[in-house]
C-alpha positions in Angstrom: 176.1 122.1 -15.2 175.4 118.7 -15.9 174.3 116.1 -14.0 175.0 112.0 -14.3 172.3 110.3 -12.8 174.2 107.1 -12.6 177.4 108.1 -11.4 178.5 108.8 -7.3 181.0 110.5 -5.5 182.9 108.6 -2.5 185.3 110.9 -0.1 186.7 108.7 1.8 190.3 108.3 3.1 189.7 104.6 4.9 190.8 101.9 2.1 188.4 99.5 4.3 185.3 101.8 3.7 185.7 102.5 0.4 185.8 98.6 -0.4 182.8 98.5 1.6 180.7 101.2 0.4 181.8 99.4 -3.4 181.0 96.1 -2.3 177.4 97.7 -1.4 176.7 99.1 -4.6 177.8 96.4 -6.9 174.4 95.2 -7.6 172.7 98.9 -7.2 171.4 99.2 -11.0 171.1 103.3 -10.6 174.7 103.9 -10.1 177.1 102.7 -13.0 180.1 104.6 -12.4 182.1 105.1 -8.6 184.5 108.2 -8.0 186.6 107.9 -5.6 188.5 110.6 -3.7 190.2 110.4 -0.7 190.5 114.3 0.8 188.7 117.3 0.6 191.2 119.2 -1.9 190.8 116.6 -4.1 186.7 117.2 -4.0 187.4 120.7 -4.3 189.6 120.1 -7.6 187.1 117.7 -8.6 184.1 119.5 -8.1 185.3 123.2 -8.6 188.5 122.8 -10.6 191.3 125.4 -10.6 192.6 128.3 -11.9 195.0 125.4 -14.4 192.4 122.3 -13.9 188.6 122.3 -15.3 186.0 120.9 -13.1 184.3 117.7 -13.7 182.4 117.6 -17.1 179.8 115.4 -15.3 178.7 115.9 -12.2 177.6 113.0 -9.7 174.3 112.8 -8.4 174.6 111.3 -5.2 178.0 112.3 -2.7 178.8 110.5 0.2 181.3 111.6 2.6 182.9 110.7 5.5 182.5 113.8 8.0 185.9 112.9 10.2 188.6 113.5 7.4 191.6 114.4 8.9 192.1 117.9 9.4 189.2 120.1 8.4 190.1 119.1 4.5 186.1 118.5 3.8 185.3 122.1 5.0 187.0 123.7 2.2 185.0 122.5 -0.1 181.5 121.7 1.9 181.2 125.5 2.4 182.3 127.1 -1.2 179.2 125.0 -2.5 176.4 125.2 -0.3 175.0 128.0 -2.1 174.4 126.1 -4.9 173.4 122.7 -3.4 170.2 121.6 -4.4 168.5 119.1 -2.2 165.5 116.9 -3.3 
């Protein structure tokens, strides 16, 4: 696994606080590239890939999420990883 220190995960499906969170990082030097996904099957593709679909080749180092996704989408993936989160 490999990790990008510059790049950053957004899950977010509210078009208003993904143009905020982007308008808060444009000056952050650390983070060079945004991801942006906007349900939890699309982290879980993006994170885990699929029996067809390869996971990311570069994983971000920071994720931020919103919690109140419709549905319980974000669970699917949340859980599946949290074995292998490491926190620092």
């Amino acid at each position: 696994m490999v990790i990008d220190p510059q790049k950053m995960l957004l899950i977010e499906d509210d078009s208003n606080d993904i143009e905020l969170v982007q308008l808060a990082i444009q000056d952050f030097r650390f983070i060079r590239t945004l991801d942006v996904l906007t349900d939890g099957e699309q982290a879980v593709t993006y994170l885990l890939g699929t029996a067809t679909q390869a996971p990311v080749n570069e994983f971000p180092r920071v994720v931020l999420m919103d919690l109140k996704l419709p549905s319980t989408a974000w669970q699917k993936w949340r859980y599946p990883l949290e074995p292998s989160l490491r926190f620092r």
